[in-house]
C-alpha positions, 0 to 999 in steps of 0.5 A: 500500500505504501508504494501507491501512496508514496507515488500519488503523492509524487504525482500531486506534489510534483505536479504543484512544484512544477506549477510553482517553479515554473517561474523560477526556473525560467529565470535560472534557465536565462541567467544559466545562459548568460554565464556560461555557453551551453544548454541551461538543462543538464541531461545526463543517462543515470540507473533508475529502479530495476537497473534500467535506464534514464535521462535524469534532469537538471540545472547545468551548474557546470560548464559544458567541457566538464564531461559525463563524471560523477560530481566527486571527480571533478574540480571546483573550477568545473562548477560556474558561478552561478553553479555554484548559488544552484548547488548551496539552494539545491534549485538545480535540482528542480527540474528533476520534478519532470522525472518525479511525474515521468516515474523516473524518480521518487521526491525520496529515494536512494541518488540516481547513479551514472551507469559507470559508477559499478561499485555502488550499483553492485552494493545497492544491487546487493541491498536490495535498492534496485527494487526503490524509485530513485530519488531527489532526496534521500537519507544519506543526501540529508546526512551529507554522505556523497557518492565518493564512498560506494559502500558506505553510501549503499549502506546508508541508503539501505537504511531507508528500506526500514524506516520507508513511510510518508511520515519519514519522506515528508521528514526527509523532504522538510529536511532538505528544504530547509538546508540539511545535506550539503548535495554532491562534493566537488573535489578540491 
């Protein structure tokens, strides 16, 4: 039963956030565009439920030649300015509300991960987080645990698989709008 509620309330919210963004993400689509050359939305192939594959979506925060890498291996230099103000308010992560109503993802949810990252698809594969809905947020997103430790990220996001409620993902979701987790490193 929770899986039918967890995915009409992803339905409805996502639908209203998309409502309500819409505005804001046209205005961070236009100042994308003047600071760096490039496409204002960042599509890029990540595993979604079932190991299949998706096209997950987001504000670009980083310039165009950075290439197809997990966050963690690229510098600081990588991330534009305005990257940068999109990463600390996590508004770069609003476009994935598309992927939310697409069933792509879950507003809660283990952090999709690049078909190349092998290490952590086979831990999560291992603990059973193949059969979840990826997610805009997660536990371990909240805690500030990156992709840069695959097994200690499978871990914590197994986690979830005990406590999986609307009451934790509304927590999870209070949580990240209001500043917990510090989204994905970017290495020195």
């Amino acid at each position: 039963m929770h899986s039918e509620v967890k995915r009409l309330f992803d339905i409805i919210a996502a639908t209203f956030g998309l409502i309500a963004a819409t505005p804001i993400l046209a205005i961070c689509a236009i100042v994308i565009r003047l600071d760096s050359h490039g496409p204002a939305i960042f599509r890029q192939v990540r595993i979604g439920r079932h190991g299949r594959h998706f096209v997950c979506l987001k504000l670009r925060t980083m310039y165009q030649e950075t290439g197809d890498r997990p966050s963690h291996e690229v510098g600081q230099s990588s991330v534009t300015r305005v990257g940068r103000l999109l990463r600390r308010t996590k508004l770069d992560e609003l476009p994935q509300l598309l992927n939310v109503l697409k069933g792509d993802m879950s507003f809660v949810g283990p952090r999709p991960c690049l078909p190349s990252q092998k290490e952590l698809t086979e831990a999560r594969n291992r603990l059973g987080l193949a059969r979840l809905r990826p997610g805009i947020t997660g536990i371990a997103q909240v805690a500030s645990i990156d992709m840069s430790d695959p097994e200690l990220l499978a871990k914590y996001d197994a986690t979830y698989l005990q406590v999986m409620s609307m009451k934790t993902d509304l927590s999870l979701i209070i949580r990240t709008v209001f500043g917990s987790g510090q989204g994905d490193r970017v290495s020195i």
